[in-house]
C-alpha positions as CSV (number, residue, x, y, z in Angstrom):
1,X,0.0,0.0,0.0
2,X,1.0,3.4,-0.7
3,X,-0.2,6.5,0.8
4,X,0.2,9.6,-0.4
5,X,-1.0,12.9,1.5
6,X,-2.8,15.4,-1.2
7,X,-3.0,19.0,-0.1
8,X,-3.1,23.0,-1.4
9,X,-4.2,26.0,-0.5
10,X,-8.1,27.3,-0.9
11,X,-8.5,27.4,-4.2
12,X,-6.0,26.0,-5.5
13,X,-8.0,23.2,-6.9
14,X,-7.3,20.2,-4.7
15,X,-10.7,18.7,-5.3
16,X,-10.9,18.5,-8.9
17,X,-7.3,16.7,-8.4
18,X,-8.5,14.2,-6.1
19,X,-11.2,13.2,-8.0
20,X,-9.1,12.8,-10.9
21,X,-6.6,10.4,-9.0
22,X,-10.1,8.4,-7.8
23,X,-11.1,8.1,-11.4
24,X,-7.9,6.5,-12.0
25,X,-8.2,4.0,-9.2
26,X,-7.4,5.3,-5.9
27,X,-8.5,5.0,-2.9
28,X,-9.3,8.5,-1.2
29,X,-9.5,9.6,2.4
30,X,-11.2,12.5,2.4
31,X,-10.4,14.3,6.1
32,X,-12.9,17.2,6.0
33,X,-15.7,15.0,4.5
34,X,-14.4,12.7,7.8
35,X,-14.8,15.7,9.9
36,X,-18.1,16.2,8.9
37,X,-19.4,12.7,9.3
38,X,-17.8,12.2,13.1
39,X,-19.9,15.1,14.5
40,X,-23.4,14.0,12.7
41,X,-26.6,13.8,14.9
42,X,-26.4,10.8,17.3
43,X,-22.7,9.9,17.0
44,X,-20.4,10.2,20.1
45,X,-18.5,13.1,18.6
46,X,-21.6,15.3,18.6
47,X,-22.3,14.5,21.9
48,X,-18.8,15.5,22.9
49,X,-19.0,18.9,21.2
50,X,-22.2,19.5,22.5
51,X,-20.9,18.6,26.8
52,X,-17.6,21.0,25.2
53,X,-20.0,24.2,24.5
54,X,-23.3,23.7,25.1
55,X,-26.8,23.2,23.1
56,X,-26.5,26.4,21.6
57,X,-24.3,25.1,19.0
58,X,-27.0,23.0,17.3
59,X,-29.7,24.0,14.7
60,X,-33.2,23.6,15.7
61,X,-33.2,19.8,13.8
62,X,-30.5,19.2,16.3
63,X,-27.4,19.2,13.8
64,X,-24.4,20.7,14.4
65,X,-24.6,24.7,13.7
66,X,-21.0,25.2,11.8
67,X,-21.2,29.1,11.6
68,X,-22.5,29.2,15.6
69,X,-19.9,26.8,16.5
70,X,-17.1,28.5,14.4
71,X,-18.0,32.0,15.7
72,X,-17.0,30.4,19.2
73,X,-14.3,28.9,18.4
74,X,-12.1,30.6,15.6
75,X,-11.6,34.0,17.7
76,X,-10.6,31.8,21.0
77,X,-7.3,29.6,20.3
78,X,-7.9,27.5,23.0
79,X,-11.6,26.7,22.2
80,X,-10.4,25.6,19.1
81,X,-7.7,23.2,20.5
82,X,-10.9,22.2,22.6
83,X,-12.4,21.3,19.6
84,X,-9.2,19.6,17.3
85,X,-9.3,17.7,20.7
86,X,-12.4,16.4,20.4
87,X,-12.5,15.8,16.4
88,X,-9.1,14.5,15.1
89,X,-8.6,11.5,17.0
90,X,-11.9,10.7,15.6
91,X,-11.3,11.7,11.8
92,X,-7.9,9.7,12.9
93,X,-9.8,6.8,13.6
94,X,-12.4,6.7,10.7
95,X,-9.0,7.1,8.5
96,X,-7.3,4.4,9.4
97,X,-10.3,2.1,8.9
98,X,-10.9,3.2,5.9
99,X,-7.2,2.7,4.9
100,X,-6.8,-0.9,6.6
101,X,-10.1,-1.6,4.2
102,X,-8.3,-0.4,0.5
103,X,-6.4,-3.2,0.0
104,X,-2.5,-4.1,0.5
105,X,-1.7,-3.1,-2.9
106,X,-3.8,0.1,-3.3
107,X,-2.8,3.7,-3.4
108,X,-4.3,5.4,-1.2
109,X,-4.9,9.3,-1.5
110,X,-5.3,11.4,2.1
111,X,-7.0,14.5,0.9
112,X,-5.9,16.9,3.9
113,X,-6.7,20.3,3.8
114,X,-4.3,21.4,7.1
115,X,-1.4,18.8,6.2
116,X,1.4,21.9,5.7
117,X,0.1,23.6,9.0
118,X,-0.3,20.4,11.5
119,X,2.6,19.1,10.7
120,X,1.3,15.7,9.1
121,X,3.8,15.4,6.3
122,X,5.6,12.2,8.0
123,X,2.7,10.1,8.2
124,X,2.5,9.5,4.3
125,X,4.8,7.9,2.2
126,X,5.3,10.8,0.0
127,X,3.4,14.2,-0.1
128,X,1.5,15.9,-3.5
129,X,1.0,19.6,-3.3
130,X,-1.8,21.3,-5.7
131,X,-0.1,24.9,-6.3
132,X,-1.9,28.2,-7.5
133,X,-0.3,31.6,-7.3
134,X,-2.3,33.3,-4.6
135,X,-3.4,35.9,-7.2
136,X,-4.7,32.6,-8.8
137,X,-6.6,31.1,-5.3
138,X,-7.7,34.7,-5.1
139,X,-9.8,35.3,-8.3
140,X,-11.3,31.6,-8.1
141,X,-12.5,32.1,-4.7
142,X,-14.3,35.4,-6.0
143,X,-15.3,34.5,-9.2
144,X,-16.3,31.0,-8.5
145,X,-17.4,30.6,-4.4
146,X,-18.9,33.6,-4.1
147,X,-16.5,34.9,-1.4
148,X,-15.7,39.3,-1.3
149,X,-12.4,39.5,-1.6
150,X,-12.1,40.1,1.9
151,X,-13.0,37.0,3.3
152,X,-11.4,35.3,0.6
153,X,-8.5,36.9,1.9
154,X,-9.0,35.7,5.5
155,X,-9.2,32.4,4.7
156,X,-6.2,32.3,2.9
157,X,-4.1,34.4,5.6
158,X,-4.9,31.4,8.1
159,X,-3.5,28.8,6.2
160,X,0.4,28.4,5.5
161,X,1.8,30.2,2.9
162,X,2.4,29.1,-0.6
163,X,6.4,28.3,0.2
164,X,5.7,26.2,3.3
165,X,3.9,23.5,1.0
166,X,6.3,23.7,-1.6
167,X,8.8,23.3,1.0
168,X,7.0,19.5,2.2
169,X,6.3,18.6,-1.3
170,X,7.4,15.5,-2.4
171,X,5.2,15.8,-6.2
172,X,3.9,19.3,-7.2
173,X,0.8,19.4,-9.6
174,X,0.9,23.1,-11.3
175,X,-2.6,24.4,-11.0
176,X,-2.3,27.9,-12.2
177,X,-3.8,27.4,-15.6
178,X,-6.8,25.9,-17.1
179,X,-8.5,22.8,-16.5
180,X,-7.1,21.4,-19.5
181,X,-3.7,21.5,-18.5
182,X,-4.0,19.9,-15.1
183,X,-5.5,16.6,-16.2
184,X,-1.9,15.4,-18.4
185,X,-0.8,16.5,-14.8
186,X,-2.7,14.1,-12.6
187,X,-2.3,11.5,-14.9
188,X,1.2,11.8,-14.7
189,X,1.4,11.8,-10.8
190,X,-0.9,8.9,-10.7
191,X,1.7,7.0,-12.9
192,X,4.4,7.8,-10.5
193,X,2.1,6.8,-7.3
194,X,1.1,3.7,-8.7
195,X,5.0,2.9,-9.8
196,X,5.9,3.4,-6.2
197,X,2.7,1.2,-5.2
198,X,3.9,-1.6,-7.4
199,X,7.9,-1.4,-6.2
């Protein structure tokens, strides 16, 4: 088995990649898609937010209210290690079962967001970084989320900085230009992964 850690900044067009590499056969781990499942109504991770900061973090329906719950906890530093506390040993968890279930010769593809900035570069066997100029990340999250350009701009101040993925790299997929260009990319990368697999 092979695993490979896939990350990039906002924007920078991570998603489109992984689903490219899934197309092509692997297996992916998909940590905020984890996140999100971990803290759905009735599972012990919910429960544990809710005894962390109360019923006032849940919708009416009795999910988990995101913006209520990341107004409390994104302005306080150690709320939010409260929180990571509570939800990555369970995204660990789910993770690893997933993992132990691909197969011993598969390749499988951790798509993690915060790789760069929590340090998680040594647990996979080799790391791809999706890269986009900022000016790049910038105009897509305008043009294409929605965002003003300020908060597209806070998001991406919070996250590392272009050089600090480059600098744990181990494959970089150039995502600056068009769609077009990035699929001979990930085709590419998926040939090297599954070489590695294989030896």
């Amino acid at each position: 088995m092979l695993k490979a850690g896939l990350t990039g900044g906002i924007g920078a067009g991570k998603s489109e990649v992984s689903r490219l590499l899934v197309s092509y056969g692997a297996v992916l781990v998909d940590a905020d898609k984890i996140a999100r499942e971990v803290v759905e109504p009735g599972t012990p991770g919910l429960a544990a937010v809710v005894e962390a900061f109360g019923a006032g973090i849940l919708t009416p329906e009795g999910t988990l209210d995101r913006p209520a719950l990341g107004a409390l906890v994104f302005s306080d530093p150690e709320r939010l290690a409260t929180l990571n506390g509570i939800v990555h040993p369970l995204v660990g968890a789910r993770s690893a079962e997933l993992e132990a279930a691909a197969g011993a010769d598969a390749v499988v593809v951790h798509d993690v967001p915060l790789l760069t900035e929590n340090g998680l570069a040594p647990l996979y066997d080799l790391v791809v970084v999706v890269d986009a100029t900022p000016e790049t990340q910038l105009d897509r999250l305008v043009r294409l989320r929605g965002m003003t350009e300020a908060e597209a701009r806070a998001r991406m101040a919070v996250q590392a900085t272009r050089e600090q993925r480059l600098a744990v790299a181990d494959l970089v997929i150039d995502n600056d230009g068009p769609l077009e260009a990035l699929e001979p990319q990930v085709r590419k990368v998926w040939a090297e992964l599954t070489e590695r697999a294989a030896g």
